[in-house]
ChimeraX commands (.cxc) that place a marker at each C-alpha (Angstrom):
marker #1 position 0.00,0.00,0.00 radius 0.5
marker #1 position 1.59,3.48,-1.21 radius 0.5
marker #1 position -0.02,6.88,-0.32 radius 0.5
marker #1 position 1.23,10.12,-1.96 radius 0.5
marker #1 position -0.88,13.44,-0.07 radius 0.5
marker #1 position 0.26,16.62,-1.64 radius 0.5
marker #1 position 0.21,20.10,-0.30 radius 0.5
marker #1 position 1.13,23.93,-1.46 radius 0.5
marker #1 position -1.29,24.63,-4.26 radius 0.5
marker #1 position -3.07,28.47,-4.43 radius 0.5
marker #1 position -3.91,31.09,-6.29 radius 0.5
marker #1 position -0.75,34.13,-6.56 radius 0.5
marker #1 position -0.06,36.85,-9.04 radius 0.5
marker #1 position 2.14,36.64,-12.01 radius 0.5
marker #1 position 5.74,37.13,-11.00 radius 0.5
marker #1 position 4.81,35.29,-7.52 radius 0.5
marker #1 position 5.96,31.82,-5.94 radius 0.5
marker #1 position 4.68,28.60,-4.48 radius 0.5
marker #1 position 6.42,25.77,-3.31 radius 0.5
marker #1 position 4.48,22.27,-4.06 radius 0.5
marker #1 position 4.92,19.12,-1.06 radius 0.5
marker #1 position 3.93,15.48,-1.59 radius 0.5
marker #1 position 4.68,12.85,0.65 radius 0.5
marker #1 position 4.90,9.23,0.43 radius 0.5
marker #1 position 4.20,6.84,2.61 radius 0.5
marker #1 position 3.26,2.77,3.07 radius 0.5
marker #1 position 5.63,-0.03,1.55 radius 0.5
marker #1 position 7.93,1.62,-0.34 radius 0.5
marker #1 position 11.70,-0.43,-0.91 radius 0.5
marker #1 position 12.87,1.15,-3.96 radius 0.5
marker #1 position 11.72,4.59,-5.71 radius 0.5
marker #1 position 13.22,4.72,-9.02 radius 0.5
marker #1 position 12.03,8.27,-9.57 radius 0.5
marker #1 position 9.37,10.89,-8.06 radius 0.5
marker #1 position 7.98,14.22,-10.08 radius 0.5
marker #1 position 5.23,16.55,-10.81 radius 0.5
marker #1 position 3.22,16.74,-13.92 radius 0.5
marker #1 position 0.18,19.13,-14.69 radius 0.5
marker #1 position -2.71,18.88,-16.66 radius 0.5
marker #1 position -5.42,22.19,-17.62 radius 0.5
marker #1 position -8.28,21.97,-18.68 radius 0.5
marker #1 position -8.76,20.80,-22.45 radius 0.5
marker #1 position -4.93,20.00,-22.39 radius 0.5
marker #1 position -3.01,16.83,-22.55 radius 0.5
marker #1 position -1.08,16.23,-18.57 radius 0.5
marker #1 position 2.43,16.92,-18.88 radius 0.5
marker #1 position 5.52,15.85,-17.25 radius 0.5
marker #1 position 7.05,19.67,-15.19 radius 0.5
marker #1 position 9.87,18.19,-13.55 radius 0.5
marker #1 position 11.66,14.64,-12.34 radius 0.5
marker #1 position 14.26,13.89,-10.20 radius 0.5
marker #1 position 15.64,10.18,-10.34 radius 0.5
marker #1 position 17.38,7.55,-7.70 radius 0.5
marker #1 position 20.65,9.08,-8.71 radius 0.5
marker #1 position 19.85,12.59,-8.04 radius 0.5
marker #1 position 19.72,13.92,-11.45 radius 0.5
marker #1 position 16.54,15.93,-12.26 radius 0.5
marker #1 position 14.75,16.48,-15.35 radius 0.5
marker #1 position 12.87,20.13,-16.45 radius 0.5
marker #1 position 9.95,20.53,-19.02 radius 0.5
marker #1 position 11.60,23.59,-21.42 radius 0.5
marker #1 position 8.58,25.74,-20.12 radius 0.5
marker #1 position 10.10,25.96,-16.92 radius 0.5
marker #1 position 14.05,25.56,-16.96 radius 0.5
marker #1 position 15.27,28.34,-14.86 radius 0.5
marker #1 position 12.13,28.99,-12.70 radius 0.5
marker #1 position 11.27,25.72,-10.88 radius 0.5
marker #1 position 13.70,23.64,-9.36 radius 0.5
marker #1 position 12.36,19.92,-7.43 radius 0.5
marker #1 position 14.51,18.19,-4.59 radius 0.5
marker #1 position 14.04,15.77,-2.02 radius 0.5
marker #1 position 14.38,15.01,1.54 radius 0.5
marker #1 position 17.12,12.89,2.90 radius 0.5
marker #1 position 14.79,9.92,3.43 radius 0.5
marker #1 position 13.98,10.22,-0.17 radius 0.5
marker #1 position 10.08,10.47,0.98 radius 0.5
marker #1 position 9.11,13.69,0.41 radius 0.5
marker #1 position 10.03,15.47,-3.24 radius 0.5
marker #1 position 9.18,19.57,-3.66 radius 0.5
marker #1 position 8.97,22.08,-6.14 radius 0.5
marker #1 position 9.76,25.55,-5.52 radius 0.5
marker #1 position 7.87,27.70,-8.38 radius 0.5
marker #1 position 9.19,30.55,-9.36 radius 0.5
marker #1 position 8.11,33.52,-11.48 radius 0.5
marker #1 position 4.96,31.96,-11.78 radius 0.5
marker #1 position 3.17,32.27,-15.80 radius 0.5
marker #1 position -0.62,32.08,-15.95 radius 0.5
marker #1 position -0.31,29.84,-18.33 radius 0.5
marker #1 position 1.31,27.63,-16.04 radius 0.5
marker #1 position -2.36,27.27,-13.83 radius 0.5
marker #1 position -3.18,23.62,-13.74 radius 0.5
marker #1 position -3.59,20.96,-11.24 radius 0.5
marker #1 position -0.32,19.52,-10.21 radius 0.5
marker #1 position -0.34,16.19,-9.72 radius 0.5
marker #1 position 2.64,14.10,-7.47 radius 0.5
marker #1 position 4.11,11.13,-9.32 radius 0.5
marker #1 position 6.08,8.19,-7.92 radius 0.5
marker #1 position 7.34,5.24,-10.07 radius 0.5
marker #1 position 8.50,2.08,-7.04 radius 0.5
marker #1 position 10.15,-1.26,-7.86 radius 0.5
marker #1 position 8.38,-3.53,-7.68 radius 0.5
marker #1 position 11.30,-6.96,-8.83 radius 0.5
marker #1 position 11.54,-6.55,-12.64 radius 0.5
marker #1 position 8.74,-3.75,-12.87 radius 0.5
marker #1 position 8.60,-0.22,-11.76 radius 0.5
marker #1 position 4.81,0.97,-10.81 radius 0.5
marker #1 position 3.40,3.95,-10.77 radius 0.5
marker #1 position 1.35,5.42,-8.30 radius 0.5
marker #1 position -0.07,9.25,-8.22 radius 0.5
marker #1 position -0.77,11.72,-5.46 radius 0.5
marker #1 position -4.80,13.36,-5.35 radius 0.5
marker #1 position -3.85,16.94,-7.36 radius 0.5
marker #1 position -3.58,20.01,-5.74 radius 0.5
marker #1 position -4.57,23.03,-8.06 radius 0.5
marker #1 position -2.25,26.39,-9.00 radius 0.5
marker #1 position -4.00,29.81,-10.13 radius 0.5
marker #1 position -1.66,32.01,-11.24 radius 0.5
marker #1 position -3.50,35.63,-12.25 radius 0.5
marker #1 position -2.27,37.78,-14.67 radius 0.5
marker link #1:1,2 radius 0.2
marker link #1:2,3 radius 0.2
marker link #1:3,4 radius 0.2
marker link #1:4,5 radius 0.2
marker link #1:5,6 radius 0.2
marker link #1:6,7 radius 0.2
marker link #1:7,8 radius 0.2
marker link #1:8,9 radius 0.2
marker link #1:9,10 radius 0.2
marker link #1:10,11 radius 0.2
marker link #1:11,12 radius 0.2
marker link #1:12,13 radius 0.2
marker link #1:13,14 radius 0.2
marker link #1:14,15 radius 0.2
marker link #1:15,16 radius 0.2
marker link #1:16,17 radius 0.2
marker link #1:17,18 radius 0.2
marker link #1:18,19 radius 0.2
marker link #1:19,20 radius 0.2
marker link #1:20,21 radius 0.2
marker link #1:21,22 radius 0.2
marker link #1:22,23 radius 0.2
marker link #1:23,24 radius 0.2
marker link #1:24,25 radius 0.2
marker link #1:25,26 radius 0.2
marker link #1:26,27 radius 0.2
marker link #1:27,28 radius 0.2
marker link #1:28,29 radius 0.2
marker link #1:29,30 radius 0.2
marker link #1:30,31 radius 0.2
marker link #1:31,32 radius 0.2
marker link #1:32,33 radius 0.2
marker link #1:33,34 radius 0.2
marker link #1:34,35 radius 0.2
marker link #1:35,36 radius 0.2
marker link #1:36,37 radius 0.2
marker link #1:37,38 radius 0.2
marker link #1:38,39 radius 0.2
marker link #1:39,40 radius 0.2
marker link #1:40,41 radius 0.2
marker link #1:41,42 radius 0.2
marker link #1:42,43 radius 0.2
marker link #1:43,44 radius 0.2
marker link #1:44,45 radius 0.2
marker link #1:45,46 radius 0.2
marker link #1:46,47 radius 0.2
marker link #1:47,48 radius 0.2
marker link #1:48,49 radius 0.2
marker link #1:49,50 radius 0.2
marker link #1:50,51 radius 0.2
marker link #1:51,52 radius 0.2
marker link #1:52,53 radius 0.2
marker link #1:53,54 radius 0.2
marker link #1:54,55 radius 0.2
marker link #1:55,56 radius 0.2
marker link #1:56,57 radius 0.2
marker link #1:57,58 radius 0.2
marker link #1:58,59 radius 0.2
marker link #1:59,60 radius 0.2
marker link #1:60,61 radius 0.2
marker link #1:61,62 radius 0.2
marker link #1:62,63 radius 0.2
marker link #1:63,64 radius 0.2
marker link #1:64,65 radius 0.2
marker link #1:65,66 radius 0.2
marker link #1:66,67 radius 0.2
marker link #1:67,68 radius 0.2
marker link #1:68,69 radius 0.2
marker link #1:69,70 radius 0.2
marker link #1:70,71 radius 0.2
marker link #1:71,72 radius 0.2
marker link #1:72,73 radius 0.2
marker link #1:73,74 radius 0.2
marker link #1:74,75 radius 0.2
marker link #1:75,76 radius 0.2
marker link #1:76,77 radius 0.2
marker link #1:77,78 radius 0.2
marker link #1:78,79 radius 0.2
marker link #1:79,80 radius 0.2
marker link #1:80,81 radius 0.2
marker link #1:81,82 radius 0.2
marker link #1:82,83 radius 0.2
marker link #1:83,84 radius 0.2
marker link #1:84,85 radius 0.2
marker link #1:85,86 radius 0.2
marker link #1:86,87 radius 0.2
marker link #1:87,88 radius 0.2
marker link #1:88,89 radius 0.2
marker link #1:89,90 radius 0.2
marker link #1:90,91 radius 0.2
marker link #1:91,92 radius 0.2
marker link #1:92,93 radius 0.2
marker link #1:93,94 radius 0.2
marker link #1:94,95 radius 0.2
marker link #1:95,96 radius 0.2
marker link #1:96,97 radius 0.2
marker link #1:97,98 radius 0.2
marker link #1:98,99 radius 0.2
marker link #1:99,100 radius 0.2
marker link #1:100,101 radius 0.2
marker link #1:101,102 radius 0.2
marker link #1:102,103 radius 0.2
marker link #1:103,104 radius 0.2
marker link #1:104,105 radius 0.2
marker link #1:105,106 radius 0.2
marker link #1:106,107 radius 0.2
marker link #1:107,108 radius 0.2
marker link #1:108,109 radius 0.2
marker link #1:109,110 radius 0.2
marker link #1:110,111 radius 0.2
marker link #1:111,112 radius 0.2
marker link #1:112,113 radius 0.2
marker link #1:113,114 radius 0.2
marker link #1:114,115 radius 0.2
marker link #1:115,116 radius 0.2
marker link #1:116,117 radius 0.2
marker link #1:117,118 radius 0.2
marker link #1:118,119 radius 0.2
view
């Protein structure tokens, strides 16, 4: 049984900053990666950032240079500081974790937490 709860969502004005939290929890061994993607309405969900089990991250183009995800030393909590927030980037934000599981890696998805960003 794996949980994720996220946290951080809100509305802020262009130019303004939020920092996203999800947590993981239950009978985890092995994450192979955890990251956010975001999905608006009409549009397609899209992966914003990763970070992997070695520590490198990944960055949509859209947002090189204004967000930036980490984890905790436990490697059960992942962020994502948003900066110099873009209303286009209002969506719901949703937490992703991908656990081996033997040969497979599952994926498992926290409840969405949504961002306004006002122009």
């Amino acid at each position: 049984q794996v949980q994720l709860v996220e946290s951080g969502g809100g509305l802020v004005q262009a130019g303004g900053s939020l920092r996203l939290s999800c947590a993981a929890s239950g009978s985890i061994f092995s994450i192979n990666a955890m990251g956010w993607y975001r999905q608006a309405p009409g549009k397609q969900r899209e992966l914003v950032a990763r970070i992997f089990r070695s520590g490198n991250t990944y960055y949509a183009e859209s947002v090189k240079g204004r967000f930036t995800i980490s984890r905790d030393n436990g490697q059960n909590t992942v962020y994502l500081q948003m900066n110099s927030l873009k209303p286009e980037d209002t969506a719901v934000y949703y937490c992703n974790a991908n656990i081996q599981v033997a040969i497979s890696g599952y994926d498992y998805w926290g409840q969405g937490t949504q961002v306004t960003v006002s122009s």
